[in-house]
mmCIF file as Biopython writes it, N, C-alpha, C and O atoms, coordinates in Angstrom:
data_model
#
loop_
_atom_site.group_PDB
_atom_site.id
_atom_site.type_symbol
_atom_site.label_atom_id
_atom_site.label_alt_id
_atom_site.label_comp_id
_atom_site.label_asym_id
_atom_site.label_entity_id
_atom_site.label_seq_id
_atom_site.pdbx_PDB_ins_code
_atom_site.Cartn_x
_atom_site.Cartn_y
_atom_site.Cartn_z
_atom_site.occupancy
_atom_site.B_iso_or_equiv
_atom_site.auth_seq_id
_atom_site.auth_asym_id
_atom_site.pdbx_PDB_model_num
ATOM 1   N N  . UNK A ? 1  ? 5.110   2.977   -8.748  1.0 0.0 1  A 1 
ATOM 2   C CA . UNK A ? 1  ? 5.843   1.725   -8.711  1.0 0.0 1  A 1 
ATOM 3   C C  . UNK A ? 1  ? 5.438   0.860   -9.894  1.0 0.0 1  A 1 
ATOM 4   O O  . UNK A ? 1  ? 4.253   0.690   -10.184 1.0 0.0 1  A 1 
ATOM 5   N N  . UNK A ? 2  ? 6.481   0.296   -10.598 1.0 0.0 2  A 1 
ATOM 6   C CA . UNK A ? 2  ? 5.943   -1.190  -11.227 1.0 0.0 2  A 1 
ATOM 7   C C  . UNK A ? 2  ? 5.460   -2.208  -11.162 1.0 0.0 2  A 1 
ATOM 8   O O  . UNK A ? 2  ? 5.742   -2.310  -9.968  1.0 0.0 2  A 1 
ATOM 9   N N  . UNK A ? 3  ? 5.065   -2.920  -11.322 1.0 0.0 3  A 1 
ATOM 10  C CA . UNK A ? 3  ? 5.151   -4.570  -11.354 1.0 0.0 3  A 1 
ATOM 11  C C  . UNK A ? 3  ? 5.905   -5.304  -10.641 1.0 0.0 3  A 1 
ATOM 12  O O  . UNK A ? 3  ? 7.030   -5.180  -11.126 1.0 0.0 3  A 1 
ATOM 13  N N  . UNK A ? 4  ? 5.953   -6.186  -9.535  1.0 0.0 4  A 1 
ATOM 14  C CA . UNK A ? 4  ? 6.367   -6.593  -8.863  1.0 0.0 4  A 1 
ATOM 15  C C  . UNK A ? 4  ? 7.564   -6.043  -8.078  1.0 0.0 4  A 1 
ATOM 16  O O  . UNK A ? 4  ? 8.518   -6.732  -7.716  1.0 0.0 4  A 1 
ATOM 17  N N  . UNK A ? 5  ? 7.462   -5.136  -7.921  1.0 0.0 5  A 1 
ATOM 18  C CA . UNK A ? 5  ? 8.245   -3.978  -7.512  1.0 0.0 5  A 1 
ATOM 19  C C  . UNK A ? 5  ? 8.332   -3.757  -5.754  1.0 0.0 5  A 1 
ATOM 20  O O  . UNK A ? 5  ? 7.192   -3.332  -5.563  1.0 0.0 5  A 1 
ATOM 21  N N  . UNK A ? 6  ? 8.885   -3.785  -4.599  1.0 0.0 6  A 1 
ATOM 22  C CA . UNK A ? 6  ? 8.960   -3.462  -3.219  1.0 0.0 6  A 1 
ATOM 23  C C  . UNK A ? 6  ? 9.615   -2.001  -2.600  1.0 0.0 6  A 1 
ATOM 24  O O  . UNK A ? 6  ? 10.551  -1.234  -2.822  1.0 0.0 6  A 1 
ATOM 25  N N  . UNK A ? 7  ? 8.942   -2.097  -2.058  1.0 0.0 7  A 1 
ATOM 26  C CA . UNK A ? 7  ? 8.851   -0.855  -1.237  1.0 0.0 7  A 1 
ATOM 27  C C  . UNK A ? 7  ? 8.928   -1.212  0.514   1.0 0.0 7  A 1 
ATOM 28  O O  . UNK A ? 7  ? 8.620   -2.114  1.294   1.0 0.0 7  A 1 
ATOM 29  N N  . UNK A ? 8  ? 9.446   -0.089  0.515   1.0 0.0 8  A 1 
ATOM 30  C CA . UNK A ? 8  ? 8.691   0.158   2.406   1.0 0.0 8  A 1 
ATOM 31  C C  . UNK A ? 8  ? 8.308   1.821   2.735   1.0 0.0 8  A 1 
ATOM 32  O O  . UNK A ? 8  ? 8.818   2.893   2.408   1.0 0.0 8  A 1 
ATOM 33  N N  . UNK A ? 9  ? 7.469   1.531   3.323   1.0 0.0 9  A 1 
ATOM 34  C CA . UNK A ? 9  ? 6.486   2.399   3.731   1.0 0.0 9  A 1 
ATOM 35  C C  . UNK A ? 9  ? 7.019   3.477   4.354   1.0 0.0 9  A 1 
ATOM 36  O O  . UNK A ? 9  ? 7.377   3.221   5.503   1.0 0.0 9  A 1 
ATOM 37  N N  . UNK A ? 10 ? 7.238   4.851   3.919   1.0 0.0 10 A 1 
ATOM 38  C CA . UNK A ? 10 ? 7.475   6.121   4.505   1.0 0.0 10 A 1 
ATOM 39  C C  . UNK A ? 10 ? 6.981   6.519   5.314   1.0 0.0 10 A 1 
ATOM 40  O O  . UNK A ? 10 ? 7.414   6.662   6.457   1.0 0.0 10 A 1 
ATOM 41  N N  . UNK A ? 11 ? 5.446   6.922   4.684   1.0 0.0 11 A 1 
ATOM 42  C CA . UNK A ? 11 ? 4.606   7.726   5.599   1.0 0.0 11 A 1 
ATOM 43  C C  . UNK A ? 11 ? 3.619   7.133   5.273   1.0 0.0 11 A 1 
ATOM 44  O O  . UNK A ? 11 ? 3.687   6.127   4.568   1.0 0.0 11 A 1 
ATOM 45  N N  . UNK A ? 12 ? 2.404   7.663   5.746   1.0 0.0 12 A 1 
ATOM 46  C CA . UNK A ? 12 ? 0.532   7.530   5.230   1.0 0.0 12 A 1 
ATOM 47  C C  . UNK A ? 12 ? 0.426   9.106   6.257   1.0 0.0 12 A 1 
ATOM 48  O O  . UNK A ? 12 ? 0.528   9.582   7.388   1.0 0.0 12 A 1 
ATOM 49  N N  . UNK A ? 13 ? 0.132   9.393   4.765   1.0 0.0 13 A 1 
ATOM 50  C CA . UNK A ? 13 ? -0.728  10.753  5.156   1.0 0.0 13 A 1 
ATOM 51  C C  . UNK A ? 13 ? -2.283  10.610  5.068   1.0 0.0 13 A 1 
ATOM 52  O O  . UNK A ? 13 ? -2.887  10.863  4.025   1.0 0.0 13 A 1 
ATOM 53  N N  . UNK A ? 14 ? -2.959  10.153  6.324   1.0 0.0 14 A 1 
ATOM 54  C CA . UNK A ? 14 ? -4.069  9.777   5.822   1.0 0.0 14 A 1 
ATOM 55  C C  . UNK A ? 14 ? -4.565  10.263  7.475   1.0 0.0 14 A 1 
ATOM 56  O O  . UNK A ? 14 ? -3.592  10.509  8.188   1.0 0.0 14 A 1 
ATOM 57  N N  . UNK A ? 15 ? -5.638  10.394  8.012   1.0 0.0 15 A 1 
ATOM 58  C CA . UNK A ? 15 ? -6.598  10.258  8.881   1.0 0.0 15 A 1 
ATOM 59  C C  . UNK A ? 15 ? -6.502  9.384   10.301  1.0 0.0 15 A 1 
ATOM 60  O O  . UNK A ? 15 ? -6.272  8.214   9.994   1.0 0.0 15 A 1 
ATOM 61  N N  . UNK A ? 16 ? -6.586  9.523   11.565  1.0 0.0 16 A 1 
ATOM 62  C CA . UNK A ? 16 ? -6.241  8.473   12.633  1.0 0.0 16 A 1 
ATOM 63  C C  . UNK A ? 16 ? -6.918  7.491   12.349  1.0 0.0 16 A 1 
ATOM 64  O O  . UNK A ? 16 ? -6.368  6.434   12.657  1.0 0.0 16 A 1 
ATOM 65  N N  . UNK A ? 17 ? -8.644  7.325   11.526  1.0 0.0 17 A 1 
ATOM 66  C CA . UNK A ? 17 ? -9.491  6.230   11.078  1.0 0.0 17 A 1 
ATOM 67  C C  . UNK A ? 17 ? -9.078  5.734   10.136  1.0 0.0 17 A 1 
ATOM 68  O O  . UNK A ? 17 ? -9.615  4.667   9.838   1.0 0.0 17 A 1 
ATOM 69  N N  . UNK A ? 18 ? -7.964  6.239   9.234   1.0 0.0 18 A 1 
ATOM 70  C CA . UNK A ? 18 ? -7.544  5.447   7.635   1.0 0.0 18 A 1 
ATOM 71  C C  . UNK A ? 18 ? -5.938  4.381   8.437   1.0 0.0 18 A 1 
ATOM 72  O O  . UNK A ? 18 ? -5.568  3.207   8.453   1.0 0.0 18 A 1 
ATOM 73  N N  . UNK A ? 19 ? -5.460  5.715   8.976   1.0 0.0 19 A 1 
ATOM 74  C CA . UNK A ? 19 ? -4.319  4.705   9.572   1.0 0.0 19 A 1 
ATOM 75  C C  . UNK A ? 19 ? -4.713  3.526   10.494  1.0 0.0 19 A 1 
ATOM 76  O O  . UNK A ? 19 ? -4.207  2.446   10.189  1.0 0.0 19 A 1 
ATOM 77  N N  . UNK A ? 20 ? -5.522  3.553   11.559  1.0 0.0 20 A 1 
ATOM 78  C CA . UNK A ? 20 ? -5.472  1.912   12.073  1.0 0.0 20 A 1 
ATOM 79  C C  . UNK A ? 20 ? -6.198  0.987   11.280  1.0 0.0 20 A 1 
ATOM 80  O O  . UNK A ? 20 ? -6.157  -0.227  11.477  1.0 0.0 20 A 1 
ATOM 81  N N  . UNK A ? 21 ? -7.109  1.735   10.056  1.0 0.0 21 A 1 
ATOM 82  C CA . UNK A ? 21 ? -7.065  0.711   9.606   1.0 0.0 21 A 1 
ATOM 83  C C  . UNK A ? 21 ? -5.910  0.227   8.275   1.0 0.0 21 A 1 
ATOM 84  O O  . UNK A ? 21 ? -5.934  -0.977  8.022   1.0 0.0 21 A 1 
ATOM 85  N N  . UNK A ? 22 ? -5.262  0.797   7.722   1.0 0.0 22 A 1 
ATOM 86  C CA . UNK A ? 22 ? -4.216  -0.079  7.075   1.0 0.0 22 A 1 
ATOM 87  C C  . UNK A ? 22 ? -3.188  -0.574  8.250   1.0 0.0 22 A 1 
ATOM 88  O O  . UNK A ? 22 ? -2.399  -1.453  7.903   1.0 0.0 22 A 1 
ATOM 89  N N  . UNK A ? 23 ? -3.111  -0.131  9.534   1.0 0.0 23 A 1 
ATOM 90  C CA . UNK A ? 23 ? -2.723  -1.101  10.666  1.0 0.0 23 A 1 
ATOM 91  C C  . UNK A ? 23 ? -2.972  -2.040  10.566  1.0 0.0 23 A 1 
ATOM 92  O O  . UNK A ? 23 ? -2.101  -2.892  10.386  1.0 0.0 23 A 1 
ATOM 93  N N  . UNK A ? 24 ? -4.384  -2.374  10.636  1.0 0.0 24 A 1 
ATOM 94  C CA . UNK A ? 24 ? -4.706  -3.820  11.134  1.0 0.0 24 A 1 
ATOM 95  C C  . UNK A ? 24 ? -4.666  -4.521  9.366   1.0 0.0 24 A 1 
ATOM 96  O O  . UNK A ? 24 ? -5.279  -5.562  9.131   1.0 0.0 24 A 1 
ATOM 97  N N  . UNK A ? 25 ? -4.120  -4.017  8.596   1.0 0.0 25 A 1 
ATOM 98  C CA . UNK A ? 25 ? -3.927  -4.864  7.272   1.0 0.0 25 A 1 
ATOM 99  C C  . UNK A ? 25 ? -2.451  -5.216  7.310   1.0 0.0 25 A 1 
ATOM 100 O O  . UNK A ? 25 ? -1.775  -5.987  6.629   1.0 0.0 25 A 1 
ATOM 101 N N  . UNK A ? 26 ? -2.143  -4.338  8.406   1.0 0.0 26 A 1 
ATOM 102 C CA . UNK A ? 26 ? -0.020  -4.826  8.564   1.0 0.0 26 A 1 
ATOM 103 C C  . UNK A ? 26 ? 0.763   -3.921  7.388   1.0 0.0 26 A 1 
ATOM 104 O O  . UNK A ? 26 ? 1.855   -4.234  6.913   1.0 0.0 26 A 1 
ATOM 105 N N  . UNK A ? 27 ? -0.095  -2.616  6.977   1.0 0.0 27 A 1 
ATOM 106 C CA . UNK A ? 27 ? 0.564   -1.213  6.416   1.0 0.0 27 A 1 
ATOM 107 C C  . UNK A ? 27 ? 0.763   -0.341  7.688   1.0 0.0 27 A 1 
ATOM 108 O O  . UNK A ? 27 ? -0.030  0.216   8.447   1.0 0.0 27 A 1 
ATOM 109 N N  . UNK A ? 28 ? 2.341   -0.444  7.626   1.0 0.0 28 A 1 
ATOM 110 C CA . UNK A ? 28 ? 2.212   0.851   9.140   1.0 0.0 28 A 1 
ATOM 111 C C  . UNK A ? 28 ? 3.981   1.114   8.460   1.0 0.0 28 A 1 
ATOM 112 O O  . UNK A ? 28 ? 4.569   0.307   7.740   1.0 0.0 28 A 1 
ATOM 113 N N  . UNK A ? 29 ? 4.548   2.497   8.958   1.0 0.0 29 A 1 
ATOM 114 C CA . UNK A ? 29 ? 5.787   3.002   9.140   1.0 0.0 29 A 1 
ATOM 115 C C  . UNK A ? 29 ? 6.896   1.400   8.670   1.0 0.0 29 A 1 
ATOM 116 O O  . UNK A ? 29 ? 6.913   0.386   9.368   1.0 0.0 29 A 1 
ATOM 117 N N  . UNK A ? 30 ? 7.341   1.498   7.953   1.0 0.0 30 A 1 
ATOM 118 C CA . UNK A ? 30 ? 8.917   0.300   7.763   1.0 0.0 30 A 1 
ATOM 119 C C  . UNK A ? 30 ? 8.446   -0.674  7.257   1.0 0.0 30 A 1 
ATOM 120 O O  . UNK A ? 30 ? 9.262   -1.441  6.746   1.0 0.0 30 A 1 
ATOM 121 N N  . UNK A ? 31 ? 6.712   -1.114  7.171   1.0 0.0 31 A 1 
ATOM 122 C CA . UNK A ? 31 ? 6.886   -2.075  6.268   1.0 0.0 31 A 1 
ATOM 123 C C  . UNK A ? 31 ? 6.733   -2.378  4.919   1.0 0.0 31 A 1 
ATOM 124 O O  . UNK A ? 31 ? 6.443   -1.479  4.129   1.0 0.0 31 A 1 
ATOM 125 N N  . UNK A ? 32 ? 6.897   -3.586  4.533   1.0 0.0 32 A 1 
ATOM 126 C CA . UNK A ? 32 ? 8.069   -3.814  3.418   1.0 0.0 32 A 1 
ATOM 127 C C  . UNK A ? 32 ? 7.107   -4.472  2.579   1.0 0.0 32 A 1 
ATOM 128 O O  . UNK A ? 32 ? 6.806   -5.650  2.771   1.0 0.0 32 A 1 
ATOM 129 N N  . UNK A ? 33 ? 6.429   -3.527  1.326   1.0 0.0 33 A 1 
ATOM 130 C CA . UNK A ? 33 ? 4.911   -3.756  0.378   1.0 0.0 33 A 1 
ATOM 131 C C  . UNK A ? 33 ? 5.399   -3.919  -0.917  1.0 0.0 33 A 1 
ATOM 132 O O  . UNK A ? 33 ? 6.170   -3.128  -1.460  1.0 0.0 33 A 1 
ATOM 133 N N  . UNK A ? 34 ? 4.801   -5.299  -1.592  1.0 0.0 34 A 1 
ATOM 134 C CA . UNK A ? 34 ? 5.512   -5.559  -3.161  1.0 0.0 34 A 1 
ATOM 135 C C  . UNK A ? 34 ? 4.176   -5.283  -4.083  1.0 0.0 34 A 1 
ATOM 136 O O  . UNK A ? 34 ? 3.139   -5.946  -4.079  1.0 0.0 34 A 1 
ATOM 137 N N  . UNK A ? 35 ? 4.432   -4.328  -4.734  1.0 0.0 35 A 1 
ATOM 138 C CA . UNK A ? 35 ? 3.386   -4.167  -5.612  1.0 0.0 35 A 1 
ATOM 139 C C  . UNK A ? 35 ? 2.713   -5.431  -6.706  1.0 0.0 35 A 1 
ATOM 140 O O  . UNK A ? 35 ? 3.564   -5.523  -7.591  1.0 0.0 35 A 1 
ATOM 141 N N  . UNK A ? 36 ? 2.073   -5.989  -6.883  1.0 0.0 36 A 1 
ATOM 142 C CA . UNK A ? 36 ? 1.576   -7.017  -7.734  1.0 0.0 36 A 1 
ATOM 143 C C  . UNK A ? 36 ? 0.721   -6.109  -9.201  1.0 0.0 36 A 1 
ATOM 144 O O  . UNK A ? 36 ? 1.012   -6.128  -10.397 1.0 0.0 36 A 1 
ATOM 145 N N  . UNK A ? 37 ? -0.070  -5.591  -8.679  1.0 0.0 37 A 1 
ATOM 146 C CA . UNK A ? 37 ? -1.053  -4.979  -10.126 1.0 0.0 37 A 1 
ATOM 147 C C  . UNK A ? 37 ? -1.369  -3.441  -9.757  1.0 0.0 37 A 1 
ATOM 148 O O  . UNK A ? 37 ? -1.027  -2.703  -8.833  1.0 0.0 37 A 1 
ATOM 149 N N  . UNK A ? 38 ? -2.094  -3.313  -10.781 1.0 0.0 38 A 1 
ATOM 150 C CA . UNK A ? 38 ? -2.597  -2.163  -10.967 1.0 0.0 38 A 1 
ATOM 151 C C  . UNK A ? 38 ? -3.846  -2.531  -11.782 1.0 0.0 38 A 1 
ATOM 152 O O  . UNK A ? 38 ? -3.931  -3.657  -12.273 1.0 0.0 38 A 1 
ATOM 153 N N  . UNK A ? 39 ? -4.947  -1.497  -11.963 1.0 0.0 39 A 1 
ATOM 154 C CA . UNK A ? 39 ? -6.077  -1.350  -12.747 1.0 0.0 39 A 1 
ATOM 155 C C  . UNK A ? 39 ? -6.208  -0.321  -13.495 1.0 0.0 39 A 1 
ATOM 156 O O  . UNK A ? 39 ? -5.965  0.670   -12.806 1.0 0.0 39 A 1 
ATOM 157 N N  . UNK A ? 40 ? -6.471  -0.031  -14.568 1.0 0.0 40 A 1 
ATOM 158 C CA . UNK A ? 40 ? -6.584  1.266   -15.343 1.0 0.0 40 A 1 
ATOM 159 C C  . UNK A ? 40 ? -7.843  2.101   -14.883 1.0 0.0 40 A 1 
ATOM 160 O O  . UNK A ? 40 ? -8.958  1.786   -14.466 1.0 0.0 40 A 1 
ATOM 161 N N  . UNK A ? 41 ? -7.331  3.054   -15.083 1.0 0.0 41 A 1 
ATOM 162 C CA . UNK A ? 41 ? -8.910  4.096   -15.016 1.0 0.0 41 A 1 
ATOM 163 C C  . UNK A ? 41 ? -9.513  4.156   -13.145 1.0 0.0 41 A 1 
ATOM 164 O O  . UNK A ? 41 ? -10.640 4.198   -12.651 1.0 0.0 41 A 1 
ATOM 165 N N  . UNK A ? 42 ? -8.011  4.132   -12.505 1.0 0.0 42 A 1 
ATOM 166 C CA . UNK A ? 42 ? -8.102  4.639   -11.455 1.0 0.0 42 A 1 
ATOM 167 C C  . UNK A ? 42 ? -8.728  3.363   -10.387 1.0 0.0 42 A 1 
ATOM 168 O O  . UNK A ? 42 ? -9.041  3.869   -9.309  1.0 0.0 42 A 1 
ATOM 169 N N  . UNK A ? 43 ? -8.908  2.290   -10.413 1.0 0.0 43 A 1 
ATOM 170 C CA . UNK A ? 43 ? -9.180  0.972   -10.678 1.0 0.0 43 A 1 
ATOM 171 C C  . UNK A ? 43 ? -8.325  0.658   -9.118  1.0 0.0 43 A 1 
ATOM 172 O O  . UNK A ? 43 ? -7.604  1.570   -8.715  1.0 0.0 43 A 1 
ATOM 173 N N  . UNK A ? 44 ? -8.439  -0.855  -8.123  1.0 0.0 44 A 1 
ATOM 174 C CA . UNK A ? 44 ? -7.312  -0.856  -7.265  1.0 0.0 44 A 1 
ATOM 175 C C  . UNK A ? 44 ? -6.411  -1.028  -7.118  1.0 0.0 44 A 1 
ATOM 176 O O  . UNK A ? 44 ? -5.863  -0.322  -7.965  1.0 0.0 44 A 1 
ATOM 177 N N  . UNK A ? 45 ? -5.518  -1.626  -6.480  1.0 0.0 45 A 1 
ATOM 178 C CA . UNK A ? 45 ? -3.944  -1.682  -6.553  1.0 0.0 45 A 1 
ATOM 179 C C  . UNK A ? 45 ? -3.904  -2.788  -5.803  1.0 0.0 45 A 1 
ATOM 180 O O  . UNK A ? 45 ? -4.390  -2.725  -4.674  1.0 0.0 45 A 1 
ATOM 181 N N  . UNK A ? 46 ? -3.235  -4.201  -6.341  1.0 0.0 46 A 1 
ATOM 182 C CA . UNK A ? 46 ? -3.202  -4.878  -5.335  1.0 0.0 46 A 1 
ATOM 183 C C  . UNK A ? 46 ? -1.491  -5.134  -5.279  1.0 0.0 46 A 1 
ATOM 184 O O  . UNK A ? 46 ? -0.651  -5.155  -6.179  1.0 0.0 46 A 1 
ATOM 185 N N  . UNK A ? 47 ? -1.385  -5.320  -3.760  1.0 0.0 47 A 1 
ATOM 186 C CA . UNK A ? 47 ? -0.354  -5.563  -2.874  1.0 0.0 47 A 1 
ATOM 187 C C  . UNK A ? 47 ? -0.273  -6.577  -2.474  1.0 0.0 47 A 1 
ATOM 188 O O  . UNK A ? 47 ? -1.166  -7.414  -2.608  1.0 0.0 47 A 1 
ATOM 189 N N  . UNK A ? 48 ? 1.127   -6.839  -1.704  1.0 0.0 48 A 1 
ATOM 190 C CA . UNK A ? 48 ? 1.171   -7.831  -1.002  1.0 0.0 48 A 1 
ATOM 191 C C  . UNK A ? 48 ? 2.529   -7.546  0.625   1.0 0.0 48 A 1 
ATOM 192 O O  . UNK A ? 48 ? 3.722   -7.332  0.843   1.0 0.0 48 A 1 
ATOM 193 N N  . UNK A ? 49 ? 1.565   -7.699  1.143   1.0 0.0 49 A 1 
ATOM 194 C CA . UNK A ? 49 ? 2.150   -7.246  2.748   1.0 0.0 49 A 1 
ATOM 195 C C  . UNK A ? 49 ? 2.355   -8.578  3.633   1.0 0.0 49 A 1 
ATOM 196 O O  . UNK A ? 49 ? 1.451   -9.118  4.270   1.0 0.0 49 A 1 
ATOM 197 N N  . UNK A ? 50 ? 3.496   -8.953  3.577   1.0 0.0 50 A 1 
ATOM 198 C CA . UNK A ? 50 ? 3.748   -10.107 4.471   1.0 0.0 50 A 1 
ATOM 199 C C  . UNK A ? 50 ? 3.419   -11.556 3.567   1.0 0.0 50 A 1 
ATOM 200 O O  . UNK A ? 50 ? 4.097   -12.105 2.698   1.0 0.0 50 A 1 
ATOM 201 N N  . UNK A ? 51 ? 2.301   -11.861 4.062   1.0 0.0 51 A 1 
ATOM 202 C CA . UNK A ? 51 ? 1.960   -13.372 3.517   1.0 0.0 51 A 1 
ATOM 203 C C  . UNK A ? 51 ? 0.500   -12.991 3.096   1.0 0.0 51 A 1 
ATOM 204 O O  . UNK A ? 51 ? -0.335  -13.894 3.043   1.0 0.0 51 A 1 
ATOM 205 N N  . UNK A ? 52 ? 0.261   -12.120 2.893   1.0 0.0 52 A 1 
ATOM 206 C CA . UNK A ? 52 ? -1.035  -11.154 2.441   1.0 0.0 52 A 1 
ATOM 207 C C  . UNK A ? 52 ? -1.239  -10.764 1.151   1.0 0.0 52 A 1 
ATOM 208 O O  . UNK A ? 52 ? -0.388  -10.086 0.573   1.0 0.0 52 A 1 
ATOM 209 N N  . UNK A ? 53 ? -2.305  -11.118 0.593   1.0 0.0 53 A 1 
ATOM 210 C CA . UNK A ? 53 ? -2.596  -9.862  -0.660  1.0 0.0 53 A 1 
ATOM 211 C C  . UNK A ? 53 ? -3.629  -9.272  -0.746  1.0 0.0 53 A 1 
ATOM 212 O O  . UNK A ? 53 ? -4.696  -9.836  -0.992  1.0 0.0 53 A 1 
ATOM 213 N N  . UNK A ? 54 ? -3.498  -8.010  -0.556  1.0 0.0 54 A 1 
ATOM 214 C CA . UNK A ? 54 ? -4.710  -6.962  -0.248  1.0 0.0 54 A 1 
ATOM 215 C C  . UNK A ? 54 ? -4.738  -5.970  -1.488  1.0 0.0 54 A 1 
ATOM 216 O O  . UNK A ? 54 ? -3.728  -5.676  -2.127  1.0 0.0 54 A 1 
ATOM 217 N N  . UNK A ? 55 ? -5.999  -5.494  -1.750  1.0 0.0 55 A 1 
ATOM 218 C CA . UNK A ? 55 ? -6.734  -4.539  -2.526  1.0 0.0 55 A 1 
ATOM 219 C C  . UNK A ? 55 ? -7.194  -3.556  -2.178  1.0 0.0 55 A 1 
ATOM 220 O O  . UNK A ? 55 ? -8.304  -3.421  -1.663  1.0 0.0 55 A 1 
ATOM 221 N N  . UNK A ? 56 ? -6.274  -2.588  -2.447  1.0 0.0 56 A 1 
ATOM 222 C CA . UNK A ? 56 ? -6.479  -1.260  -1.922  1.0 0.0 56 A 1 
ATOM 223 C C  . UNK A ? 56 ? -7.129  0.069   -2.912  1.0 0.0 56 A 1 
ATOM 224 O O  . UNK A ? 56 ? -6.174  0.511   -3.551  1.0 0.0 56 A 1 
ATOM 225 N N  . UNK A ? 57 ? -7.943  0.566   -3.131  1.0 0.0 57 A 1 
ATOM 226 C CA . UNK A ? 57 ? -8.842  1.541   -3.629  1.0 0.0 57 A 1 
ATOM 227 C C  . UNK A ? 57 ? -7.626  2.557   -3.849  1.0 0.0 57 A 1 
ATOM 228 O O  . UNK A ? 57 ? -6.818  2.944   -3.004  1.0 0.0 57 A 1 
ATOM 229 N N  . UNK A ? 58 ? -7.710  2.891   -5.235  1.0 0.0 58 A 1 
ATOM 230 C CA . UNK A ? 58 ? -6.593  4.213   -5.535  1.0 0.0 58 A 1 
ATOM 231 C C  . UNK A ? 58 ? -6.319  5.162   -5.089  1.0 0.0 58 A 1 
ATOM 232 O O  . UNK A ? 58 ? -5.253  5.753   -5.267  1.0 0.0 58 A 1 
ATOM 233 N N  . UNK A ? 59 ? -7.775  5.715   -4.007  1.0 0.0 59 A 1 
ATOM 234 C CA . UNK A ? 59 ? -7.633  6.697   -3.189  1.0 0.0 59 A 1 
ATOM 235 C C  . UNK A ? 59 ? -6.572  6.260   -1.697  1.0 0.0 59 A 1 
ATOM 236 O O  . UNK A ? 59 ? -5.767  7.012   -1.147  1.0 0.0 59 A 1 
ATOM 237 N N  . UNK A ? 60 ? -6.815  5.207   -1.420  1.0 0.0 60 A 1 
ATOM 238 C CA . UNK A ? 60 ? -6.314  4.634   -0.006  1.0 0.0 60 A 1 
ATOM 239 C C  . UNK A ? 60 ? -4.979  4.675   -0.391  1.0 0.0 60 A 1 
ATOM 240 O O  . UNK A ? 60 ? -4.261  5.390   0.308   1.0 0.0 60 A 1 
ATOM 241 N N  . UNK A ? 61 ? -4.236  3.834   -1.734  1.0 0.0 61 A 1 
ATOM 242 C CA . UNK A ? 61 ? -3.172  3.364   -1.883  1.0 0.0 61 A 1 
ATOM 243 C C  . UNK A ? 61 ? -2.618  4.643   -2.352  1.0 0.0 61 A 1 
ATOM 244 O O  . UNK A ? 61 ? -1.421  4.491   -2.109  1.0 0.0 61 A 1 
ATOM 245 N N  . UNK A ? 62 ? -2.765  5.919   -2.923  1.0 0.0 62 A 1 
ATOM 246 C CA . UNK A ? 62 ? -2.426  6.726   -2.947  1.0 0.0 62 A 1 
ATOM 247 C C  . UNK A ? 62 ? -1.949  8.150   -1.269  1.0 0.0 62 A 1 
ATOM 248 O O  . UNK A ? 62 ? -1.523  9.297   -1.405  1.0 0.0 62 A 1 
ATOM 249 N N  . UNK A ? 63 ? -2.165  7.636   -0.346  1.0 0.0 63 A 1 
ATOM 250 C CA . UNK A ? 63 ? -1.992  7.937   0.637   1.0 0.0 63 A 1 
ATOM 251 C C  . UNK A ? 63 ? -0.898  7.219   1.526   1.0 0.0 63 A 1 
ATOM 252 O O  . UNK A ? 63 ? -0.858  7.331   2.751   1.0 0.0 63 A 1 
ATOM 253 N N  . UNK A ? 64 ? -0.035  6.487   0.789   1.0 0.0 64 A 1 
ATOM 254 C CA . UNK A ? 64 ? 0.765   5.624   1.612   1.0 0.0 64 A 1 
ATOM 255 C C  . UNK A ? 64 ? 1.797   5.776   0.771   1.0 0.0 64 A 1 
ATOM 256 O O  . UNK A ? 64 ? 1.809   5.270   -0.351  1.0 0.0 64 A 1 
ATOM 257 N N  . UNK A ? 65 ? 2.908   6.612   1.339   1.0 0.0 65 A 1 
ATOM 258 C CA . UNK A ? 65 ? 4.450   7.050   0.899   1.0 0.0 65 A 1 
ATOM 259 C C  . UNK A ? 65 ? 5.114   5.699   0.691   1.0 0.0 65 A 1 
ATOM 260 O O  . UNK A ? 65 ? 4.873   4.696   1.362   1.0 0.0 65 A 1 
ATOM 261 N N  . UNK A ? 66 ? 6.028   5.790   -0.375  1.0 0.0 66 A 1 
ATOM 262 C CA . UNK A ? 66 ? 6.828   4.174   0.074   1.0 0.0 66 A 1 
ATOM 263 C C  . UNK A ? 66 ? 8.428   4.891   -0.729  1.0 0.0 66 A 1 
ATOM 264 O O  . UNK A ? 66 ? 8.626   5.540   -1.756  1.0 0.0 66 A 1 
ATOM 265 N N  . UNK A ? 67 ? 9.306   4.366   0.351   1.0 0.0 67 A 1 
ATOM 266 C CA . UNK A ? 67 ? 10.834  4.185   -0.296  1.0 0.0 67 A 1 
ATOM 267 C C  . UNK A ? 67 ? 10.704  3.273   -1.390  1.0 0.0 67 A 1 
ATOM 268 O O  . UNK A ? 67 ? 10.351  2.123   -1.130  1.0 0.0 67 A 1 
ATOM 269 N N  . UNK A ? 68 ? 10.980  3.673   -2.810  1.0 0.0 68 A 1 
ATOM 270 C CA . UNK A ? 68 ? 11.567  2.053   -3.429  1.0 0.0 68 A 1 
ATOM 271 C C  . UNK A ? 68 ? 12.448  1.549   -3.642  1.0 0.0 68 A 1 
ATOM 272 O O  . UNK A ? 68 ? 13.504  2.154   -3.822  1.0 0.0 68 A 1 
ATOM 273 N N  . UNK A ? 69 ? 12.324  0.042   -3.710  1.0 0.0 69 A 1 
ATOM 274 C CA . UNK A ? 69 ? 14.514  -0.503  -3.301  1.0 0.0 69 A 1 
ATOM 275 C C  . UNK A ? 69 ? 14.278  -0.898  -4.367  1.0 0.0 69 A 1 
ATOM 276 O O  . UNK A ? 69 ? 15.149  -1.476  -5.019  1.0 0.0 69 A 1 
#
């Protein structure tokens, strides 16, 4: 994804312990994530979910499918 760019969430192929927790960050199935940044050199990714902006580790954010509109 780009730069301020939205999505919603496909899948997370990730673990029953990785999924509740991007649950309880309000990443789950349909919702609707606008990319803000990126970091080079594998660096985090920050998002923004709702009224939220969260920082997600390249490994984490790489585990979360997204449609982009």
């Amino acid at each position: 994804m780009k730069r301020n760019q939205k999505g919603r969430v496909a899948a997370i192929s990730a673990g029953h312990n990785l999924q509740n927790r991007l649950m309880s960050m309000g990443i789950y199935k349909g919702s609707q994530i606008t990319k803000l940044t990126h970091f080079a050199l594998r660096g985090p990714v920050t998002i923004k979910v709702g009224r939220s902006v969260l920082a997600l580790g390249h490994g984490m954010a790489g585990k979360v499918m997204l449609e982009v509109e």
